[in-house]
C-alpha positions as CSV (number, residue, x, y, z in Angstrom):
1,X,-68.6,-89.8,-52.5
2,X,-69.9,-90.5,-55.6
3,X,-73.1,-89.6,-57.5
4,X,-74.0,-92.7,-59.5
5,X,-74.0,-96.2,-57.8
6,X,-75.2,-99.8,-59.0
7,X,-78.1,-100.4,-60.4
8,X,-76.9,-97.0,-62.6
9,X,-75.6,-97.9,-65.5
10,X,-72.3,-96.7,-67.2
11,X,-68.6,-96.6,-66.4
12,X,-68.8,-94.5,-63.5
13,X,-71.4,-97.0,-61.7
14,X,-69.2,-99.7,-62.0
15,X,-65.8,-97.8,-61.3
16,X,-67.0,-96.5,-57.7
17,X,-67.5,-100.4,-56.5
18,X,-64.7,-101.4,-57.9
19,X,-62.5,-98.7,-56.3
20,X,-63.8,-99.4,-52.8
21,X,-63.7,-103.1,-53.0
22,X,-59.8,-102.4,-53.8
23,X,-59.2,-100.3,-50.7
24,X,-60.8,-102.8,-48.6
25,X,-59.1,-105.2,-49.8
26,X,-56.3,-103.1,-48.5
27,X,-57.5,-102.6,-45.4
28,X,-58.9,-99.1,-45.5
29,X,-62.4,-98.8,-44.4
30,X,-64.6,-97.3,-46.5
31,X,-67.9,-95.8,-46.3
32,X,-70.2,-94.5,-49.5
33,X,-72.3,-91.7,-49.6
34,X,-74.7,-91.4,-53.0
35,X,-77.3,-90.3,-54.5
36,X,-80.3,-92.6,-56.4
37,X,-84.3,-93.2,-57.1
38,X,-84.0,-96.3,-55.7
39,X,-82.3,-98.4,-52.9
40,X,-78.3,-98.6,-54.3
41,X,-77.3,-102.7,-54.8
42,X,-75.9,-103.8,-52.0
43,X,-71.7,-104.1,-51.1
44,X,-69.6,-105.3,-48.4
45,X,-69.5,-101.6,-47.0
46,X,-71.8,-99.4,-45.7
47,X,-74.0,-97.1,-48.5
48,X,-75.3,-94.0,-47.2
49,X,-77.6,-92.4,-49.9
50,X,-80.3,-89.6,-50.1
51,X,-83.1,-89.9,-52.9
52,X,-82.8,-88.1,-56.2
53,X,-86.6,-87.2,-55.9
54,X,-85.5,-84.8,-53.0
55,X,-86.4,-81.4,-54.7
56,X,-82.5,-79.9,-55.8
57,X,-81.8,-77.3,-52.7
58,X,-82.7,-79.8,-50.7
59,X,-80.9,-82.5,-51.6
60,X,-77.6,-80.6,-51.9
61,X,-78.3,-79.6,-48.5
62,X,-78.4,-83.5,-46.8
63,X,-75.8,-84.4,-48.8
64,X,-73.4,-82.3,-47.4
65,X,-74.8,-82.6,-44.2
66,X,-73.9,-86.6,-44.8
67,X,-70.7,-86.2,-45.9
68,X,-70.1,-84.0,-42.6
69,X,-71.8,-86.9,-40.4
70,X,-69.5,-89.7,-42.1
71,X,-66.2,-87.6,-42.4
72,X,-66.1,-87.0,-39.1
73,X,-65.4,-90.5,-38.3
74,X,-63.0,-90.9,-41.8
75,X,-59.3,-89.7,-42.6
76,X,-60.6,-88.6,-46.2
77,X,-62.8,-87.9,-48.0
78,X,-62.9,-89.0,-51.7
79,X,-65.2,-87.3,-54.1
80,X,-65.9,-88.5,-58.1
81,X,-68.7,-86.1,-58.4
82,X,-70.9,-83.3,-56.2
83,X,-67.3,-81.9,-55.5
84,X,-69.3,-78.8,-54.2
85,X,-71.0,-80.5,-51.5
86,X,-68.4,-83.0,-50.8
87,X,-66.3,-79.9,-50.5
88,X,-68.8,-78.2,-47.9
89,X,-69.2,-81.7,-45.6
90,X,-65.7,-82.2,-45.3
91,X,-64.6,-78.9,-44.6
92,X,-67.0,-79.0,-41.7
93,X,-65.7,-81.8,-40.7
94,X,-62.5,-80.2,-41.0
95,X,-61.1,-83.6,-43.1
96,X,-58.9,-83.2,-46.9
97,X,-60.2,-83.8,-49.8
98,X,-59.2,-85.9,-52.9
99,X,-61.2,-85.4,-56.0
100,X,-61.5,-87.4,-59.2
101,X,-62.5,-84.8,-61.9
102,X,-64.6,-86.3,-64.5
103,X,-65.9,-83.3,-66.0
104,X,-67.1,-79.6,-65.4
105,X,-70.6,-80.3,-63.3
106,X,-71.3,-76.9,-63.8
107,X,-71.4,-76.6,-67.1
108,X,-73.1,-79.8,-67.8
109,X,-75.7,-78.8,-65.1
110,X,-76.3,-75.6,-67.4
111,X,-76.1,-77.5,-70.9
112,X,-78.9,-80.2,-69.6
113,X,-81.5,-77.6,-68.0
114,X,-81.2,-75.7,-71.2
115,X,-79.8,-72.4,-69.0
116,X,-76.3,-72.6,-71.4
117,X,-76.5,-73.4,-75.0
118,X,-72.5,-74.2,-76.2
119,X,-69.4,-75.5,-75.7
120,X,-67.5,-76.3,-72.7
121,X,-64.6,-73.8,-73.9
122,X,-67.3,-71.2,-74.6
123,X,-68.7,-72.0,-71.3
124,X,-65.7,-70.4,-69.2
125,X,-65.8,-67.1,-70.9
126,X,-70.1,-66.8,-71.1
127,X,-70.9,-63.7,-69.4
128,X,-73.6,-63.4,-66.6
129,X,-73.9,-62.9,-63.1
130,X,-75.5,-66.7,-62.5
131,X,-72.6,-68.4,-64.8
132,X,-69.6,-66.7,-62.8
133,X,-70.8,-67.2,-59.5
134,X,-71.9,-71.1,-60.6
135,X,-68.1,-71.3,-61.8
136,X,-66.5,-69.2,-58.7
137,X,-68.1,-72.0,-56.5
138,X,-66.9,-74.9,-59.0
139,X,-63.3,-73.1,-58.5
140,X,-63.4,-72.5,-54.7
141,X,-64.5,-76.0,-53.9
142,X,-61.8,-77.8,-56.5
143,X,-59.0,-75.2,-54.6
144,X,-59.5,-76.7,-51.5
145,X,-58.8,-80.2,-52.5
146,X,-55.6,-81.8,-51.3
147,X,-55.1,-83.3,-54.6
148,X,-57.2,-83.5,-58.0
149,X,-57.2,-86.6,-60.7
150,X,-57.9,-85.7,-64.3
151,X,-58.9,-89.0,-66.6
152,X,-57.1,-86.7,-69.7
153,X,-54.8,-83.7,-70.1
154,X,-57.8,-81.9,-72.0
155,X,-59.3,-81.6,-68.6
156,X,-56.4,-80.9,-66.8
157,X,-55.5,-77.6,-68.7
158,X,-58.9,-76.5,-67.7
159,X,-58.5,-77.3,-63.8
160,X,-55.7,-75.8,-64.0
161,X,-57.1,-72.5,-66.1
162,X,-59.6,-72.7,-62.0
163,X,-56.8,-72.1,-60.8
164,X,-55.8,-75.2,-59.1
165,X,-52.3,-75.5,-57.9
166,X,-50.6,-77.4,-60.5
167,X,-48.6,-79.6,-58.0
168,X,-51.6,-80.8,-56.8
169,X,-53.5,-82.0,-60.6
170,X,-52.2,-85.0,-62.0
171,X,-53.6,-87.1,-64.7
172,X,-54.6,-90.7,-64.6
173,X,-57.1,-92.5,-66.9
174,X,-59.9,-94.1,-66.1
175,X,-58.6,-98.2,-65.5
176,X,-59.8,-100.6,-68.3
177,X,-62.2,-103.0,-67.1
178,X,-61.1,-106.5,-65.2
179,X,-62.7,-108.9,-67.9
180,X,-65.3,-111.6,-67.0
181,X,-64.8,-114.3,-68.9
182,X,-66.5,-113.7,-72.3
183,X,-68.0,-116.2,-74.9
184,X,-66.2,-116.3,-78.5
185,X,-67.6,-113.4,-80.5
186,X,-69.6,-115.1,-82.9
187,X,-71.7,-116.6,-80.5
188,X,-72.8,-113.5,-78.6
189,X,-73.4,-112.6,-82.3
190,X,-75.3,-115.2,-82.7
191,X,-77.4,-114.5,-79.4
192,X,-77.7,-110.9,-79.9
193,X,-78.9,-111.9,-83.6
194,X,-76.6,-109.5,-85.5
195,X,-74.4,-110.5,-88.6
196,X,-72.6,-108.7,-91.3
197,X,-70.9,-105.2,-90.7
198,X,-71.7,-104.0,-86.8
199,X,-71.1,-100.9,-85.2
200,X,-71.7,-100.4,-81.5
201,X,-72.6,-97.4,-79.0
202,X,-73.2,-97.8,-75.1
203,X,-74.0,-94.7,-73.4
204,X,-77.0,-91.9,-72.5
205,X,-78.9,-90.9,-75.4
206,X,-79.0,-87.0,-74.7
207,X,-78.0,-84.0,-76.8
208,X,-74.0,-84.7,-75.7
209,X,-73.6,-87.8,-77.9
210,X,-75.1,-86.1,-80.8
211,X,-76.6,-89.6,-82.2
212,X,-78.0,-88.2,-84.9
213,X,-74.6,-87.6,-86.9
214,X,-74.1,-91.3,-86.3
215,X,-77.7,-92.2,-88.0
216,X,-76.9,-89.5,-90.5
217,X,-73.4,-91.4,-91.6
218,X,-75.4,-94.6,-91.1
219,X,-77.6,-94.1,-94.1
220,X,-74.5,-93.0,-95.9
221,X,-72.9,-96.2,-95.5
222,X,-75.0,-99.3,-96.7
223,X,-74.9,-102.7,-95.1
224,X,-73.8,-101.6,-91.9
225,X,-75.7,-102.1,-88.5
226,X,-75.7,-99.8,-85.8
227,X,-76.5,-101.3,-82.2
228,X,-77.4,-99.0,-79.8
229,X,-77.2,-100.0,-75.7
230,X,-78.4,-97.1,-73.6
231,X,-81.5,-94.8,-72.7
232,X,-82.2,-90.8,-72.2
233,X,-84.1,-88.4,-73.1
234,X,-83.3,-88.4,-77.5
235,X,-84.5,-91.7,-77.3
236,X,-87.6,-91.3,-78.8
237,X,-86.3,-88.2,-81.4
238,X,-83.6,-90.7,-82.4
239,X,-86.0,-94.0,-83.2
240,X,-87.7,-91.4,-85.3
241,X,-85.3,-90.2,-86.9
242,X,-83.8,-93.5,-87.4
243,X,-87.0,-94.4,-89.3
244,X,-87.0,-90.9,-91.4
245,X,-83.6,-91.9,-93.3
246,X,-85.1,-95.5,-93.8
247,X,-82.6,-97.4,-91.2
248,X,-85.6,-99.4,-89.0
249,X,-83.8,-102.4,-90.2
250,X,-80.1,-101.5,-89.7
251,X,-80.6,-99.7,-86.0
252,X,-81.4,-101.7,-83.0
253,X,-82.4,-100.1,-79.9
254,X,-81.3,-102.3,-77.1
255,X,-82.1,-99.9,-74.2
256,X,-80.4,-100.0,-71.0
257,X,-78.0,-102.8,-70.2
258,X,-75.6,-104.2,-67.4
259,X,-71.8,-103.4,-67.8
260,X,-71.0,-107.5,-68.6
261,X,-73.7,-107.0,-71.5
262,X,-72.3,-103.5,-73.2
263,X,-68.9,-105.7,-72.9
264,X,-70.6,-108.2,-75.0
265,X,-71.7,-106.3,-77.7
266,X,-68.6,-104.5,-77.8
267,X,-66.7,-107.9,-78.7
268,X,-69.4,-108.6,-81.0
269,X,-68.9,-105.2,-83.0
270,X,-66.3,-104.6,-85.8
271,X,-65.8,-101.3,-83.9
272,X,-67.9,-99.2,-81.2
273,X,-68.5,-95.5,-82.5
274,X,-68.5,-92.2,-80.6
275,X,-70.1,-89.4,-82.5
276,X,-69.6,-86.9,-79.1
277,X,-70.4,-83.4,-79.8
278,X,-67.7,-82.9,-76.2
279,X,-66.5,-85.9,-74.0
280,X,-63.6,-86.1,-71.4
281,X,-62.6,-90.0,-71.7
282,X,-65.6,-91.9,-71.4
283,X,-65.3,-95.2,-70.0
284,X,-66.8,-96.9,-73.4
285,X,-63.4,-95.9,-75.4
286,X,-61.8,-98.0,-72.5
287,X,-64.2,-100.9,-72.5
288,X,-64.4,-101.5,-76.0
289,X,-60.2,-101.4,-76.6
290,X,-60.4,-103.9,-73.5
291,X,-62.1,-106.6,-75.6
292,X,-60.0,-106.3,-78.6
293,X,-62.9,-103.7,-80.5
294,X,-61.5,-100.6,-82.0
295,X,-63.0,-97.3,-82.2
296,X,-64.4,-94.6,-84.5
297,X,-64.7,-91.9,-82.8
298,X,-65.2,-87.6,-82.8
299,X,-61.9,-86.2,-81.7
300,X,-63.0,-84.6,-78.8
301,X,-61.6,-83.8,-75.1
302,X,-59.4,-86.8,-74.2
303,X,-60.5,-89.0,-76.7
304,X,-57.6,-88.7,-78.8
305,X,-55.3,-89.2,-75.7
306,X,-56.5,-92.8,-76.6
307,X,-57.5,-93.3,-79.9
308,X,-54.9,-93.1,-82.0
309,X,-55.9,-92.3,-85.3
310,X,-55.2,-95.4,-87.7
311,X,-53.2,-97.3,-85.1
312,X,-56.3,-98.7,-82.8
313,X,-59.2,-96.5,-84.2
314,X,-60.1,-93.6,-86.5
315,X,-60.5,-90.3,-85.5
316,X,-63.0,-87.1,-87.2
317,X,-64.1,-84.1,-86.8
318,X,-66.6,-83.3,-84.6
319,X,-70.2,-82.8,-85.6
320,X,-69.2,-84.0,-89.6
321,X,-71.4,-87.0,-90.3
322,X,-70.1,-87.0,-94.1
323,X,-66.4,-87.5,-92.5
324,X,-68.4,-89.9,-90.5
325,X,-69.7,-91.6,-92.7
326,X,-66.2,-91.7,-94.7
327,X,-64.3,-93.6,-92.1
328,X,-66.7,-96.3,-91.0
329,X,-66.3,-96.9,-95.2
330,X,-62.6,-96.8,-95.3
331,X,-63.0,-98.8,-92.1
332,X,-65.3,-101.6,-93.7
333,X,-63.8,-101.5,-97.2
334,X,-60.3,-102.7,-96.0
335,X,-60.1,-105.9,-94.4
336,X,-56.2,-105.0,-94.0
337,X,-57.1,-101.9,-91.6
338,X,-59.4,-103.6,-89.5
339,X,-57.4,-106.5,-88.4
340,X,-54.4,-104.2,-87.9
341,X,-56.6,-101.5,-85.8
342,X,-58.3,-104.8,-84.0
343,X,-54.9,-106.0,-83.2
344,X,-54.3,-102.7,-81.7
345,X,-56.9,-102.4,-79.4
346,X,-56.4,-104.6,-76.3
347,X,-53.0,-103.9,-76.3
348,X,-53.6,-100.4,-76.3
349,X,-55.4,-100.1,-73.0
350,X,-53.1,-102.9,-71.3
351,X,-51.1,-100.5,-69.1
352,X,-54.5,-99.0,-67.6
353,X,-55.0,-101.2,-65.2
354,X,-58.0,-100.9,-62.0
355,X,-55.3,-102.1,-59.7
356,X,-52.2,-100.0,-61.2
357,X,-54.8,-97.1,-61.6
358,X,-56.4,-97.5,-58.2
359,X,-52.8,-97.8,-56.2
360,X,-52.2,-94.2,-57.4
361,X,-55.9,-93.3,-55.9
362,X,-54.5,-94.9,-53.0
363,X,-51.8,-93.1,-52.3
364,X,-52.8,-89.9,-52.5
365,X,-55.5,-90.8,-50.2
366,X,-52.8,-91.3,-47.6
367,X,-50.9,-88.7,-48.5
368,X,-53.7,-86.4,-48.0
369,X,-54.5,-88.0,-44.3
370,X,-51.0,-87.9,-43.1
């Protein structure tokens, strides 16, 4: 069960396919149930999705009526997002339960529609008859699960503040990527047309990523280029504001592109950046340590469970663009520093492998059918 599926873009659309390819490979059958706009790419399992377009009751409605249909036949069910409804179908199908927690959906449900202005912390605590029965329902479902996966111990200590059993949360990290086999880095350089100093970003350009702090310590930094893969709604707000501080030439706006491309630009960067109001561990970190790129980052959620701070990164304070601004300088003024942090990197991530990752998935899975 998982809400994103190829042709989505990001970490998560690439980590369901890979997971279920594993457990086939294993000899498990598996079955998906998503969501999308359009048809999902097509696998060697069966993909059972409802449209996106469906208006919201709705849609939560069939898909808990499909996970029901589909658990019924199943010894699990698995669930990396709409725990609520995944929690409803298989509890009518009377069938456990094994989540992967990738973030609160309730609060970022509330933060997107503008119903919640704050932070995730402030979030558990906001008063209101809508936001405790939103987060009663979050808790209820998450209790019911057999076991729960947590990509960091940031998120962790807040399942476990639901009131989740803590024998039954565990932490594992999202898997760094299987690399393809990627060209040297100065020719996808060379094909993506950038030189000098590049930074790098891959992800949705909303409010979360707080992009603007990154364009802010861009124009405090001269001769450094900022490349930019992703789409969302700031989009427009950020090419604007992009032009405003007089960076049309050091900011490209690639839009959206396939997980093989955002691992090319990574290995072309000096270092991705991650200017993240709040994250959990986004995929990106992952990716871009994976090809040998470290990373600047805001040192929020689990982001610091990963970057460490002048070993295979650099780390700030949230929502500063002047301490921004200050690292990718240090970072770009000391030739020393960035080969030792690049060194870092791939070796940083080499324990967090899809299949060492995805063996744990495994076994609670048949733990929780036993």
């Amino acid at each position: 069960m998982t809400g994103i599926w190829p042709p989505d873009p990001g970490g998560p659309a690439s980590h369901a396919p890979a997971l279920a390819r594993f457990l086939r490979g294993r000899g498990h059958t598996v079955e998906v149930v998503t969501t999308a706009v359009t048809a999902p790419a097509a696998q060697q399992f069966e993909i059972h999705w409802i449209s996106r377009r469906a208006p919201a009751p709705l849609r939560h409605l069939r898909v808990a009526n499909l996970v029901r249909t589909y658990a019924r036949g199943a010894d699990v069910v698995y669930a990396t997002s709409m725990v609520r409804r995944a929690a409803i179908g298989a509890a009518a199908a009377r069938k456990p339960l094994v989540v992967k927690l990738v973030s609160d959906e309730v609060f970022e449900r509330q933060r997107r529609s503008g119903r919640f202005v704050g932070t995730l912390e402030e979030f558990q605590v906001a008063r209101g008859a809508r936001v405790a029965l939103l987060r009663g329902t979050r808790n209820r479902a998450l209790r019911r699960a057999s076991h729960v996966f947590c990509p960091s111990a940031y998120l962790r200590a807040f399942a476990l503040g639901w009131g989740i059993d803590p024998a039954r949360v565990s932490v594992l990290p999202n898997p760094a990527p299987d690399l393809p086999s990627l060209p040297p880095r100065e020719e996808i350089r060379s094909e993506l047309q950038l030189d000098g100093h590049v930074l790098a970003f891959a992800g949705r350009l909303g409010p979360q990523k707080s992009l603007g702090a990154a364009l802010e310590a861009l124009a405090r930094t001269p001769g450094v280029t900022l490349a930019i893969a992703g789409d969302g709604p700031e989009r427009p707000a950020l090419q604007d504001r992009a032009r405003e501080l007089g960076l049309d030439g050091r900011t490209r706006f690639l839009g959206s592109i396939e997980r093989e491309g955002v691992l090319r630009l990574f290995r072309a960067a000096d270092a991705s950046l991650l200017s993240s109001s709040w994250e959990n561990l986004p995929h990106t970190v992952l990716e871009s340590l994976a090809v040998g790129t470290p990373v600047i980052a805001t040192a929020v959620g689990g982001v610091p469970e990963v970057v460490r701070d002048g070993v295979n990164g650099l780390l700030v304070r949230p929502g500063d663009s002047e301490a921004l601004a200050a690292a990718i300088s240090r970072f770009f003024a000391d030739d020393g520093l960035r080969r030792e942090l690049a060194h870092a990197a791939e070796a940083s991530v080499s324990g967090y492998t899809e299949e060492s990752v995805f063996a744990q998935i495994e076994a609670a899975l048949e733990g929780a059918a036993r």
